[in-house]
C-alpha positions in Angstrom: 88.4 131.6 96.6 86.7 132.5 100.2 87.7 135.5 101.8 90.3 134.8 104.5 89.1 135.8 107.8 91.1 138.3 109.6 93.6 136.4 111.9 95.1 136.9 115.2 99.0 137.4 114.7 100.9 134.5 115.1 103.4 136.1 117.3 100.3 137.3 119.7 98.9 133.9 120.0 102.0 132.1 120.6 102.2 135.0 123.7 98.9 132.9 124.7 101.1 130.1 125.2 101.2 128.9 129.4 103.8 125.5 128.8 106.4 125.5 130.4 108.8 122.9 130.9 111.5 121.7 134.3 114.5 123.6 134.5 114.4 125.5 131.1 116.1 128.6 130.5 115.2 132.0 129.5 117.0 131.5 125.9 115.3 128.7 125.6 111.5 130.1 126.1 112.3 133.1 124.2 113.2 131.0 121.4 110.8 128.5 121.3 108.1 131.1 121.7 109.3 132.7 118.0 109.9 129.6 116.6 106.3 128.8 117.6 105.1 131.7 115.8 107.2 130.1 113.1 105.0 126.8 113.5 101.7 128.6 113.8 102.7 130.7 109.9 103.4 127.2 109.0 100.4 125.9 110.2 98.4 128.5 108.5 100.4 128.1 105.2 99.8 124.6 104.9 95.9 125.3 105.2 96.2 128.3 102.6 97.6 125.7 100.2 94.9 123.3 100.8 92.2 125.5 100.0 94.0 126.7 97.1 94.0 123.1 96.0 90.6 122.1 96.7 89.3 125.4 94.5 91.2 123.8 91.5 89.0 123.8 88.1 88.0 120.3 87.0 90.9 118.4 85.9 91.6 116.2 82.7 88.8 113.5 81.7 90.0 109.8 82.4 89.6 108.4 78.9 92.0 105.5 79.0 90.7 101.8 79.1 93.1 100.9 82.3 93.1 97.3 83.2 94.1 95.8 86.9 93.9 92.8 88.7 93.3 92.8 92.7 93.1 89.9 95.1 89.7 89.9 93.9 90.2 89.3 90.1 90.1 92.0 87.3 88.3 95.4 87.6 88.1 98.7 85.7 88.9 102.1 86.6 86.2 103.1 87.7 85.8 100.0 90.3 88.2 101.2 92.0 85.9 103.8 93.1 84.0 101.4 95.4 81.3 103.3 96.3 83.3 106.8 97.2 83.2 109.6 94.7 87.0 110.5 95.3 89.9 107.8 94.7 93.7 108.3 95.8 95.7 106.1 93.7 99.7 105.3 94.7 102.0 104.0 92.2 104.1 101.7 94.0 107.9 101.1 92.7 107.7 97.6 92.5 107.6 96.9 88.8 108.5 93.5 87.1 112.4 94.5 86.6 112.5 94.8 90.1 113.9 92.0 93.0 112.5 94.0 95.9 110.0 96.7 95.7 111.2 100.5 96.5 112.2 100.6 100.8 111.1 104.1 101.0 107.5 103.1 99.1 107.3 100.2 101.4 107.9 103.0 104.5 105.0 104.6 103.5 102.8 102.1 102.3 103.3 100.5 106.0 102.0 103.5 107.7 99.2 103.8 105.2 98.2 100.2 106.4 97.3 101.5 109.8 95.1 104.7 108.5 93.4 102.8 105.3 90.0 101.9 107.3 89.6 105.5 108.3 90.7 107.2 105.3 88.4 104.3 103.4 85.4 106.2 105.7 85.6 109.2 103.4 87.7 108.0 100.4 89.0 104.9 98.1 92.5 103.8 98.0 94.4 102.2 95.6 98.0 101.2 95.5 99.0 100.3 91.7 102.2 98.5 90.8 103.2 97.1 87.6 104.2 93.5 89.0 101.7 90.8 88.2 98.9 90.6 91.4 100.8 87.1 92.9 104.0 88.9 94.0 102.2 92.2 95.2 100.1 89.8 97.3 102.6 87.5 98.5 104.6 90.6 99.3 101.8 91.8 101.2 101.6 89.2 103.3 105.1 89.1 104.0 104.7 92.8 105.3 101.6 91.9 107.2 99.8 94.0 105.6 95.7 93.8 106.2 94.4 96.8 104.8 95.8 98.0 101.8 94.2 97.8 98.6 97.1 96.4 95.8 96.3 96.2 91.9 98.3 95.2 89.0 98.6 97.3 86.1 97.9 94.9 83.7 99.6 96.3 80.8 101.0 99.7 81.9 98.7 102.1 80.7 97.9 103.9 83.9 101.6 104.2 84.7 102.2 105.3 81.7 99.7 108.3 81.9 99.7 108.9 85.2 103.5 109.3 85.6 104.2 105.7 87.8 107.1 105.1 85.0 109.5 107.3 83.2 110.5 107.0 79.5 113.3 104.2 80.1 110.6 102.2 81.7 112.0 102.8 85.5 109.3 102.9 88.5 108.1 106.9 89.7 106.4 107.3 92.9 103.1 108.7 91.9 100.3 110.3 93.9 97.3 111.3 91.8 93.4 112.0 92.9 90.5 111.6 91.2 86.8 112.5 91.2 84.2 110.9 90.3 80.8 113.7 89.5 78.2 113.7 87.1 78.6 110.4 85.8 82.5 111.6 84.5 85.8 110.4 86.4 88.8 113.5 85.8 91.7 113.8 87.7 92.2 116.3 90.4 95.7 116.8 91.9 98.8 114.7 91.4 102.0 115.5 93.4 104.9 117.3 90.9 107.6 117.6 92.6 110.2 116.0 91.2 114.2 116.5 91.5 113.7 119.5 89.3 111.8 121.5 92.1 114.1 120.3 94.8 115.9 122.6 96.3 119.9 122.4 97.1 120.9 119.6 99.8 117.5 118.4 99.8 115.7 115.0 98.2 113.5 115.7 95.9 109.9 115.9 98.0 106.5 117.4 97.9 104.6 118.9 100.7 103.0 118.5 102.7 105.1 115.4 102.8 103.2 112.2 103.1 105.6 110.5 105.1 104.6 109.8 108.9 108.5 108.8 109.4 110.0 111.9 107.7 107.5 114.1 110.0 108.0 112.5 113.1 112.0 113.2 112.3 111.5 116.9 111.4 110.5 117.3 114.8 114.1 115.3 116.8 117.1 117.1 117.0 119.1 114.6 114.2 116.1 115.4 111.9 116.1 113.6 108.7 119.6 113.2 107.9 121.3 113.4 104.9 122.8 109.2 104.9 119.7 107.4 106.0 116.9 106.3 104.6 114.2 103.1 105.4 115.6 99.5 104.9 113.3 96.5 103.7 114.9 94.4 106.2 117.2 95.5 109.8 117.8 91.8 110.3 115.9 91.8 113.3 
């Protein structure tokens, strides 16, 4: 890995800080000048992790025949590449045994909408779900979706493999990347976290998390909760 270049600490440059906010109190400042220290350790944690992760040795070769269907019509693997030589692939929890697809899946997916034209500048995205392509698209629209890429697993295999389904058949949430170099396509990095990693009075999460909601909420006083989580439908 590169050598990490000698840093400021991050208690003297959160003395650099000059906000300072109407009528707040000395307890106040002083702590929110440690806990930004706290968030500047953070900050420089998440990028350690990162780097750790992008000097990871070639993953496993992508051997399987996997078949999807798109709004397009069928296509391989390795078209859903496009023309990018890195593909993120989501496996959505909206298999055949389900009514409704997975609220917190949908949560994220809807924020994904917004980004999927600029991530789509550096990289392909593909969310796979084992329902046939009809219901994923009609749920699409329904959601108003524009710029999400969905794909039926044909016949499962990719789930299967790539941990979208569990033993007994039920949807996983998956997150896995892959690379496309030398004329080869192996996997890079999947999330693992599972309920086995969690850690007490938490849900079962990976980080960074990839939630927009759930990081927005980490910064309110209520935070995440322990009783709420996103609804298909408020009724509204």
């Amino acid at each position: 890995m590169p050598h990490a270049p000698d840093l400021v600490p991050a208690v003297e440059l959160a003395q650099r800080n000059r906000m300072r906010f109407p009528n707040e109190s000395d307890a106040y400042r002083r702590a929110r000048q440690a806990l930004l220290a706290e968030e500047i350790e953070l900050r420089r944690h998440i990028e350690r992790v990162a780097e750790r992760r992008r000097a990871l040795p070639p993953g496993g070769e992508v051997t399987g025949r996997y078949r999807f269907e798109g709004e397009q019509g069928p296509i391989d693997f390795a078209g859903l590449f496009g023309d990018k030589d890195t593909l993120i692939v989501y496996s959505y929890m909206f298999g055949p045994q389900r009514t409704r697809p997975c609220p917190m899946c949908t949560s994220l997916l809807a924020a994904w909408d917004g980004e999927a034209r600029d991530l789509e500048q550096r990289v392909a995205l593909a969310v796979v779900a084992r329902s046939p392509i009809q219901r994923l698209a009609a749920f699409k629209r329904e959601r108003g979706w524009r710029h999400l890429k969905l794909y039926a697993d044909l016949d499962g295999a990719y789930s299967r493999d790539y941990f979208g389904v569990d033993g007994e058949g039920n949807d996983i949430p998956g997150f896995n990347v892959f690379t496309r170099r030398d004329g080869g396509i192996r996997h890079f990095w999947s999330g693992e976290m599972d309920d086995r990693t969690a850690d007490p009075s938490q849900d079962a999460r990976g980080a960074p998390d990839l939630m927009p909601l759930w990081n927005l909420l980490d910064c309110t006083p209520e935070g995440r909760g322990t009783d709420w989580y996103p609804k298909l439908d408020y009724g509204d």
